[in-house]
C-alpha positions in Angstrom: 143.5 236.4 29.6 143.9 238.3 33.4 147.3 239.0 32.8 147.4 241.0 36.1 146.2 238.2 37.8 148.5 235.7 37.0 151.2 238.0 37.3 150.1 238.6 41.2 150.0 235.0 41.1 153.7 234.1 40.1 154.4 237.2 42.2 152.8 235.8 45.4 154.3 232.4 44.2 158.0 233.2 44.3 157.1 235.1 47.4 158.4 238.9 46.1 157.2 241.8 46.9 155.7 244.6 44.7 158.5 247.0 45.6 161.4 244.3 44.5 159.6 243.1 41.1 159.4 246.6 40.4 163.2 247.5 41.1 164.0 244.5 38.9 162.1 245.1 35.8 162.9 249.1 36.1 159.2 250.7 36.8 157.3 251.9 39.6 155.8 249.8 42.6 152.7 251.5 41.4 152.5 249.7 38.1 152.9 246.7 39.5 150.2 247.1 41.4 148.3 248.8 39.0 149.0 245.3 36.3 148.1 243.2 39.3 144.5 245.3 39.9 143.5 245.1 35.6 143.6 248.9 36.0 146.6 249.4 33.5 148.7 246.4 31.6 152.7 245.6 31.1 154.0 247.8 28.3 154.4 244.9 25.2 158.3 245.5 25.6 158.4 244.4 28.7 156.9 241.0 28.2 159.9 239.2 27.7 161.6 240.7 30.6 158.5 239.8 32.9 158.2 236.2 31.3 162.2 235.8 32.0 161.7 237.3 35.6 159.5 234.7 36.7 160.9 231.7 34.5 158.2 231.6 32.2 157.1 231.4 28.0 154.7 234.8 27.3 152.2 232.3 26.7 152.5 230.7 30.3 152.3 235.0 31.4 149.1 235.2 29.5 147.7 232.4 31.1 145.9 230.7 27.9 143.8 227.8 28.3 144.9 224.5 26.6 142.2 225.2 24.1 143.5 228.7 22.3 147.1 227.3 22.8 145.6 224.3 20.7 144.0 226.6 18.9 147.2 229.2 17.9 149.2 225.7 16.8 147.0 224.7 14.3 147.0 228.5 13.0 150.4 228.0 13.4 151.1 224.8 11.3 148.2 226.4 8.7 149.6 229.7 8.2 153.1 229.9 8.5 156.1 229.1 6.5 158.8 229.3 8.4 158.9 228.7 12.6 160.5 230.9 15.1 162.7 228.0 16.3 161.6 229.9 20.7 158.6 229.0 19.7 159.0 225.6 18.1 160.6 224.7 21.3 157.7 226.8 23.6 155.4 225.1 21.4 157.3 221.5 22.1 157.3 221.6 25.6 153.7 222.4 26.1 152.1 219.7 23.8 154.5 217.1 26.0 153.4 218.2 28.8 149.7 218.1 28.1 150.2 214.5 26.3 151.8 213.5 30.0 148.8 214.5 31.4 146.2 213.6 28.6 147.7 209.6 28.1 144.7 209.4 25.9 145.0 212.3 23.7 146.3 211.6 20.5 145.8 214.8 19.0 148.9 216.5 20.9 151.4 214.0 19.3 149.3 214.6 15.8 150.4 218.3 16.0 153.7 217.2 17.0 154.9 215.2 14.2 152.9 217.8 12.0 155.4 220.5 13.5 158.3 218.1 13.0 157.6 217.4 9.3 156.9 221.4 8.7 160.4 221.7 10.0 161.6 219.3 7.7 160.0 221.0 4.8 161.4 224.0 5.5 165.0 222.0 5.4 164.6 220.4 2.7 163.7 224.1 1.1 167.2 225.1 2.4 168.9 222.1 1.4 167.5 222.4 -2.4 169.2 226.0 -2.5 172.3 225.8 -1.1 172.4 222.2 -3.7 171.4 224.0 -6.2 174.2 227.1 -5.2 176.8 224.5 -5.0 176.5 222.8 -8.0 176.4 226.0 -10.0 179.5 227.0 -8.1 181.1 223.8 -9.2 179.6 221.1 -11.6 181.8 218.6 -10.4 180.6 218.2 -6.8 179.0 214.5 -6.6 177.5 214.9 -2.7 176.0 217.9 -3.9 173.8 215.9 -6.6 172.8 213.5 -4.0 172.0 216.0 -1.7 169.4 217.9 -4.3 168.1 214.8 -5.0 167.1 213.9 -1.5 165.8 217.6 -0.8 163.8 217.5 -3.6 162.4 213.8 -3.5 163.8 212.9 -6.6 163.4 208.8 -7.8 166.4 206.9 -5.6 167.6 203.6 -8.1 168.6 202.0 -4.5 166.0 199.5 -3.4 167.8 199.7 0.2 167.0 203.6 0.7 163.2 203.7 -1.0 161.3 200.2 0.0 158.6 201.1 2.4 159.2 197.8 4.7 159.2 199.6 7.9 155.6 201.9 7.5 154.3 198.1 6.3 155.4 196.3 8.7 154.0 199.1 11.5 150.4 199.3 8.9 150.0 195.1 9.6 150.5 195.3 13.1 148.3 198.5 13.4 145.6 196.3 11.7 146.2 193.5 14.2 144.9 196.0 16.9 142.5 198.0 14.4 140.6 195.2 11.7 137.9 197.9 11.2 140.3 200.9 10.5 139.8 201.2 6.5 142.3 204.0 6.1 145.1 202.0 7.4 144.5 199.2 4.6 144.8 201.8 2.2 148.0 203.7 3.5 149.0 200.0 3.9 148.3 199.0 0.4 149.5 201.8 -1.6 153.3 200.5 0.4 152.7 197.4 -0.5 151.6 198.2 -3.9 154.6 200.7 -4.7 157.5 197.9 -3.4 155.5 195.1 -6.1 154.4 192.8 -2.9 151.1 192.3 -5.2 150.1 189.2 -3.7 150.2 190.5 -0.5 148.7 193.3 -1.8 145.6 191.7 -3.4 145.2 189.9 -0.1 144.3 193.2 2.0 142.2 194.5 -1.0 140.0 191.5 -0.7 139.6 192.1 3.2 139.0 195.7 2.4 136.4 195.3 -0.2 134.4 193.3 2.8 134.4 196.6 5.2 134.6 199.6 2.1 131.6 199.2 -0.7 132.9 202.6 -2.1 134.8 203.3 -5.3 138.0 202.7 -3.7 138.0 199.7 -3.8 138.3 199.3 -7.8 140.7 202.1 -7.3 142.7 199.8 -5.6 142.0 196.5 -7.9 143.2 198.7 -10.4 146.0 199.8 -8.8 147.1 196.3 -8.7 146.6 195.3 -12.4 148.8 198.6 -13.3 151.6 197.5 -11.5 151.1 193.5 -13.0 151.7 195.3 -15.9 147.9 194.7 -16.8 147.5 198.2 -18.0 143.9 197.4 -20.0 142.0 195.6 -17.6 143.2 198.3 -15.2 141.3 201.2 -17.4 138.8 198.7 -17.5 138.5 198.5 -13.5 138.4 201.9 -13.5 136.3 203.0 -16.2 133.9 200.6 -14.0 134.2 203.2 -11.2 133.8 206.0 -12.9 130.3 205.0 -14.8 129.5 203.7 -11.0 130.3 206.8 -9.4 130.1 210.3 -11.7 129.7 212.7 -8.8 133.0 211.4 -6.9 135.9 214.3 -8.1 138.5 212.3 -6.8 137.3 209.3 -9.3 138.4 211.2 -12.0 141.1 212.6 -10.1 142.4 209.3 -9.8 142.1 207.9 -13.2 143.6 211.7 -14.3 146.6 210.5 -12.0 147.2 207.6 -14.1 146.8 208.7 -17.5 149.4 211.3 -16.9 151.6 208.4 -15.6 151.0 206.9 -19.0 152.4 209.8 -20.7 148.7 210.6 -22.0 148.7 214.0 -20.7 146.1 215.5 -22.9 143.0 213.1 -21.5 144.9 213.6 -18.2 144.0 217.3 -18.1 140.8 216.2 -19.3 140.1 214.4 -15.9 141.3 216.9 -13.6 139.4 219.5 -15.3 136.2 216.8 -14.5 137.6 216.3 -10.8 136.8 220.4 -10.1 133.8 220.5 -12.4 131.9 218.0 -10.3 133.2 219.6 -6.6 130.7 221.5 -4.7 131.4 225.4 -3.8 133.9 225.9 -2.0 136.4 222.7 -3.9 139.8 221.4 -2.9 142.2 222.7 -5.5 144.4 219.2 -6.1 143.0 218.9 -9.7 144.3 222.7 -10.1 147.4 222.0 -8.7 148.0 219.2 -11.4 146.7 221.1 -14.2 149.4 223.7 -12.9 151.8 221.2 -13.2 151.0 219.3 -16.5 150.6 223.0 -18.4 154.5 224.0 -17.3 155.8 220.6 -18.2 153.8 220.9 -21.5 155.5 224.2 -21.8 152.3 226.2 -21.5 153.0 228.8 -19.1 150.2 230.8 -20.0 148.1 227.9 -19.1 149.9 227.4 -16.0 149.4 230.6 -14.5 146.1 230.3 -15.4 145.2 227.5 -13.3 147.4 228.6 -10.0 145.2 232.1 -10.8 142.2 230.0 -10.3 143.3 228.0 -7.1 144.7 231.5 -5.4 140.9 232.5 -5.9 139.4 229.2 -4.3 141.7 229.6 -1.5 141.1 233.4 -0.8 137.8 233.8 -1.8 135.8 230.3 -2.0 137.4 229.4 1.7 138.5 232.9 2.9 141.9 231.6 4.1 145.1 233.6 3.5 148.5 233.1 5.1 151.1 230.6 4.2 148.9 228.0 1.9 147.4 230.9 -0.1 150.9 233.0 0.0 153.0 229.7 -1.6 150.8 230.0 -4.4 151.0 233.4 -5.1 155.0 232.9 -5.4 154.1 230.3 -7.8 152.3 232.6 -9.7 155.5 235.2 -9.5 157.8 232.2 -10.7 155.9 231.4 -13.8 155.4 234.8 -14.5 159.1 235.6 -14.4 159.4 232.7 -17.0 156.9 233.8 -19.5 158.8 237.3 -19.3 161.9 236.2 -20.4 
């Protein structure tokens, strides 16, 4: 990162001389030069009036290669929990530009609607307190109950606002142009699966069982028999995978799934326990985070805390990541033990 150099560069650009950059930003024609040379560098306070002076982000004054730009978003999106909105826009403007000039790079408009969704976390985090706020302020309020409903994805009764027709109807015409993509029959199923088009349903698994010879593909027989209402020969289905497949966690992470949704909460726990017993070092904590979850609805807070202990170790220590994804588990920690105090 020559930042000298790329200041001499706008400088030289915008044709300005030494003297008049210097008069403008309020030091010496010295320093200028000397920034220019690599023998000294801009004080940090003045990198927003340099940036502003020649019409540029910091990052654009820095001169960073696509790759660490690339690089800072993803630490961005991984570690943060709230964006500075200059940089969500700084951040906008250079991933559309580079997808302009990349028409085949996908992965710019992948960290785009990652950015997007982030943002509409974070609103949704907003929209739950202020809800929340106005409901305790008055009762009475009937927006406000719709309103914490929708922030915090609660069940809608109104086929019109929660049927997946759209994300199916873009999943079959994705597969038109992709027959070999296997993950799009499953994000296309599970619609499909969830709105009760079984039939149609069935029809995909079939032409997914001929490309996909793992365990998902009982998963997803199963899956269909569940919402039949054929609740046995599903736990037949997949008691079939798991005697097929006892080293796949998310096998039992799976069938732990649906126990729980058939209020059977003690085998439930069972499997999830299974689901981290069978990772290899270092393990994804989703079967923690249910086990979390089950213990505080069970009213075991002790047990709850337990578990979110365990994941904040995985995180920090198995994977040596901190930041925003181990830092939203520590406050979960704080919040359960601030219920078992009381």
């Amino acid at each position: 990162m020559e930042i000298g150099n790329q200041i001499r560069q706008l400088r030289l650009r915008r044709g300005i001389t030494q003297e008049a950059m210097a008069q403008e930003l309020g030091v010496t024609a010295q320093a200028v030069s000397k920034w220019e040379r690599g023998v000294a560098t801009p004080d940090i306070g003045l990198l927003p009036e340099i940036s502003a002076f020649f019409g540029v982000t910091i990052d654009e004054l820095f001169a960073l290669s696509d790759d660490t730009r690339m690089e800072r978003i993803q630490n961005m999106l991984w570690n943060e929990r709230y964006f500075d909105p200059a940089e969500v826009d700084d951040t906008r403007k250079f991933l559309l530009d580079k997808g302009r000039r990349e028409p085949s790079n996908g992965k710019v408009y992948e960290h785009l609607a990652e950015i997007e969704n982030h943002l509409a976390k974070e609103h949704m985090e907003k929209a739950e307190v202020y809800a929340k706020e106005a409901l305790r302020r008055d009762p009475e309020l009937r927006i406000a109950h719709s309103e914490l409903n929708f922030s915090m994805g609660g069940m809608c009764p109104d086929w019109n606002g929660c049927n997946h027709y759209l994300q199916i109807t873009f999943y079959q015409e994705f597969l038109e142009k992709n027959p070999d993509n296997w993950r799009a029959y499953m994000w296309l199923m599970d619609q499909l699966i969830d709105d009760y088009r079984l039939d149609e349903a069935q029809l995909y698994c079939d032409r997914f069982a001929e490309m996909n010879s793992t365990y998902r593909v009982l998963l997803y027989r199963g899956m269909i028999a569940w919402k039949r209402g054929n609740r046995e020969e599903a736990f037949r289905l997949w008691e079939q995978m798991e005697a097929e497949n006892p080293e796949e966690w998310c096998v039992y992470h799976n069938i732990g799934d649906f126990l729980v949704r058939s209020g059977r909460y003690e085998e439930g726990l069972v499997y999830y326990q299974k689901a981290m017993d069978v990772q290899k070092s270092p393990p994804l904590v989703d079967p923690l985070q249910a086990i979390a979850q089950l213990c505080e609805i069970r009213g075991d807070i002790s047990g709850a805390i337990a578990a979110k202990k365990k994941e904040a170790e995985v995180i920090e220590v198995q994977w040596n990541i901190t930041g925003e994804e181990l830092d939203c588990v520590l406050r979960e920690i704080s919040r359960l033990e601030r219920i078992a105090r009381k």
